[in-house]
C-alpha positions in Angstrom: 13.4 13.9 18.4 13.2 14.1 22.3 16.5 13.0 23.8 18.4 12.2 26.9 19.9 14.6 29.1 23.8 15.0 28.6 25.1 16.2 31.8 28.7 17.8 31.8 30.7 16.6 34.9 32.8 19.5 36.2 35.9 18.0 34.5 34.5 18.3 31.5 33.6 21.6 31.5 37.2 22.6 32.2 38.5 21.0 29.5 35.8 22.7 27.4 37.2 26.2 28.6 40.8 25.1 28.5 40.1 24.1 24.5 38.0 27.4 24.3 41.3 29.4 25.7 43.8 27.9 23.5 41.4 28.5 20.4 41.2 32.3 21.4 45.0 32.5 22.2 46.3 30.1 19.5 43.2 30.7 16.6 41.5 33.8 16.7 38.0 34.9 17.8 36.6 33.4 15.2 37.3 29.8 16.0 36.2 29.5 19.6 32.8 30.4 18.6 33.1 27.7 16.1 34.1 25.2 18.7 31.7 25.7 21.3 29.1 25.3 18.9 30.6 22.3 17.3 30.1 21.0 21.2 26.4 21.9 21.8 26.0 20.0 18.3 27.9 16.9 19.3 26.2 17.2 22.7 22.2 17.3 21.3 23.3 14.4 19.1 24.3 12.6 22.1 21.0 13.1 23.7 19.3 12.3 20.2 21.4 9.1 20.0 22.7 8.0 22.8 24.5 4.5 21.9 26.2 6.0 18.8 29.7 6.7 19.4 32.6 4.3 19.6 32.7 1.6 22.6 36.4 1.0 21.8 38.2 1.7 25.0 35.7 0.4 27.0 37.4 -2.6 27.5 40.6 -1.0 29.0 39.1 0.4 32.4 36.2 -2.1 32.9 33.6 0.3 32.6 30.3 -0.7 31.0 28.9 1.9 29.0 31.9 4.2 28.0 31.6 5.8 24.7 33.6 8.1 22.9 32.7 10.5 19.9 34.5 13.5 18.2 33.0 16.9 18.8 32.5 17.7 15.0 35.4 18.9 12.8 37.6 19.8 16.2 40.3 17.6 17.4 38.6 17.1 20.5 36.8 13.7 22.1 33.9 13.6 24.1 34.1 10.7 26.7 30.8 10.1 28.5 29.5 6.8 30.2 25.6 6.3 29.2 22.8 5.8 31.8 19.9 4.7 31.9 17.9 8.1 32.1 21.3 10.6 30.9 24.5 10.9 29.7 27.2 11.6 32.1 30.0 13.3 29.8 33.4 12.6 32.0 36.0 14.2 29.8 36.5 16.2 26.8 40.3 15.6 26.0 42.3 16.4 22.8 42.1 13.5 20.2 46.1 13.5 20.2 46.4 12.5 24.2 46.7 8.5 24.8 43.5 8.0 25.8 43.8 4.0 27.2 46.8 5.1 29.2 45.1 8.1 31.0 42.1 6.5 32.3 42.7 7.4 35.5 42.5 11.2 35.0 38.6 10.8 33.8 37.0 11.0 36.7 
C-alpha cells in the first residue's frame, strides 16, 4: 500500500531523541533500538492509514484533524494533525504526561 508522507516537525524529533536517551541511560542498548523501530513502524502505518488513531483530544484545542496513536509497545504517543496530502507529526510525548492540559507545548 502507497501511503501519505508523515513529516516529523522539529519538536518531534526531539522528543524522539530525548525518549531514545533515556532508553540508553535508563534501559540498555538493547531497548533504544527497539524503540526507534517501534517508531518507523507506527510512522509507515500512519502513512498507510492515515485516519486511524484516536480523535479524542481534538476537541480540547479546536483543532480539526488531531490524532493521536501509541508508538507500538512503548509508552510513548504520537500526536500529528492530518492533511490533506501528509501527516504533520507535532509531538511525540510520554503516554503518562496530561496531554489536554499541555496543548500549548505542541507546537
Amino acid at each position: 500500500m502507497s501511503g501519505k508522507p508523515v513529516i516529523l516537525r522539529e519538536r518531534a524529533r526531539r522528543d524522539i531523541d530525548e525518549a531514545v536517551g533515556h532508553y540508553l541511560i535508563e534501559a540498555g542498548k538493547t531497548v533504544a533500538p527497539d524503540f526507534i523501530d517501534s517508531m518507523e513502524d507506527t510512522c509507515r502505518l500512519i502513512g498507510d492509514h492515515p485516519v486511524g488513531g484516536l480523535p479524542r483530544y481534538a476537541c480540547e484545542p479546536g483543532i480539526s484533524g488531531l490524532r493521536i496513536r501509541p508508538a507500538g509497545k512503548f509508552p510513548y504517543l504520537v500526536v500529528r494533525v492530518q492533511r490533506e496530502t501528509d501527516t504533520d507529526v507535532w509531538r511525540v510525548p510520554h503516554g503518562a504526561r496530561d496531554i489536554p492540559t499541555r496543548f500549548h507545548e505542541l507546537t
